[in-house]
C-alpha positions in Angstrom: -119.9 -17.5 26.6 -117.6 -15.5 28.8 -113.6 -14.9 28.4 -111.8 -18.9 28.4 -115.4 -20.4 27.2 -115.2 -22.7 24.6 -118.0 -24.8 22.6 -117.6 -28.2 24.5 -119.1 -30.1 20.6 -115.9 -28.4 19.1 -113.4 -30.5 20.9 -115.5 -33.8 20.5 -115.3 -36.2 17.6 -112.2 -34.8 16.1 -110.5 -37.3 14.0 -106.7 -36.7 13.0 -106.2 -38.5 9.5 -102.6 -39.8 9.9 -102.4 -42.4 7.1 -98.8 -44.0 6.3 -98.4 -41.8 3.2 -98.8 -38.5 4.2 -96.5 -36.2 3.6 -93.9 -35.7 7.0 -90.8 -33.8 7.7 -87.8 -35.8 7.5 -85.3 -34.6 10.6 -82.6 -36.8 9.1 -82.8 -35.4 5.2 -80.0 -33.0 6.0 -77.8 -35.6 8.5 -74.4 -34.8 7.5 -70.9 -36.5 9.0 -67.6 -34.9 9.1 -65.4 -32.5 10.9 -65.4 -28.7 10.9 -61.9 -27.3 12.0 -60.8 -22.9 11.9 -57.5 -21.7 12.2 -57.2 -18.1 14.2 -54.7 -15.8 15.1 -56.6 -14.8 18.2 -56.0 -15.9 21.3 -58.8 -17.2 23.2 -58.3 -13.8 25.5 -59.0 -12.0 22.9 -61.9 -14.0 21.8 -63.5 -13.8 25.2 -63.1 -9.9 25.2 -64.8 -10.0 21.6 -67.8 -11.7 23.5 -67.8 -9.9 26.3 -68.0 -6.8 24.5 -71.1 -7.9 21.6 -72.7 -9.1 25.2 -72.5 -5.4 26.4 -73.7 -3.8 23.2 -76.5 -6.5 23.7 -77.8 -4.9 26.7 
């Protein structure tokens, strides 16, 4: 076998058991409604300055 060979019986007959009971991951278990509000003395200049500035100590 050579470099990207692969043993062609490996990939045949490969059964996935996916019963009804098996254990999943529920992407609604944490679902949560509301509001999320901040209050800042910042203005949104100065916010944008903060970014800019974390983006050039980023780089």
């Amino acid at each position: 076998m050579g470099f990207g060979s692969y043993d062609e019986s490996e990939q045949q007959n490969q059964e996935i058991d996916a019963d009804d009971e098996s254990e999943g991951v529920s992407v609604h278990e944490s679902d949560h409604e509301g509001e999320v509000t901040f209050e800042t003395d910042a203005s949104t200049d100065d916010l944008v300055d903060q970014l800019s500035e974390i983006k050039d100590d980023d780089e």
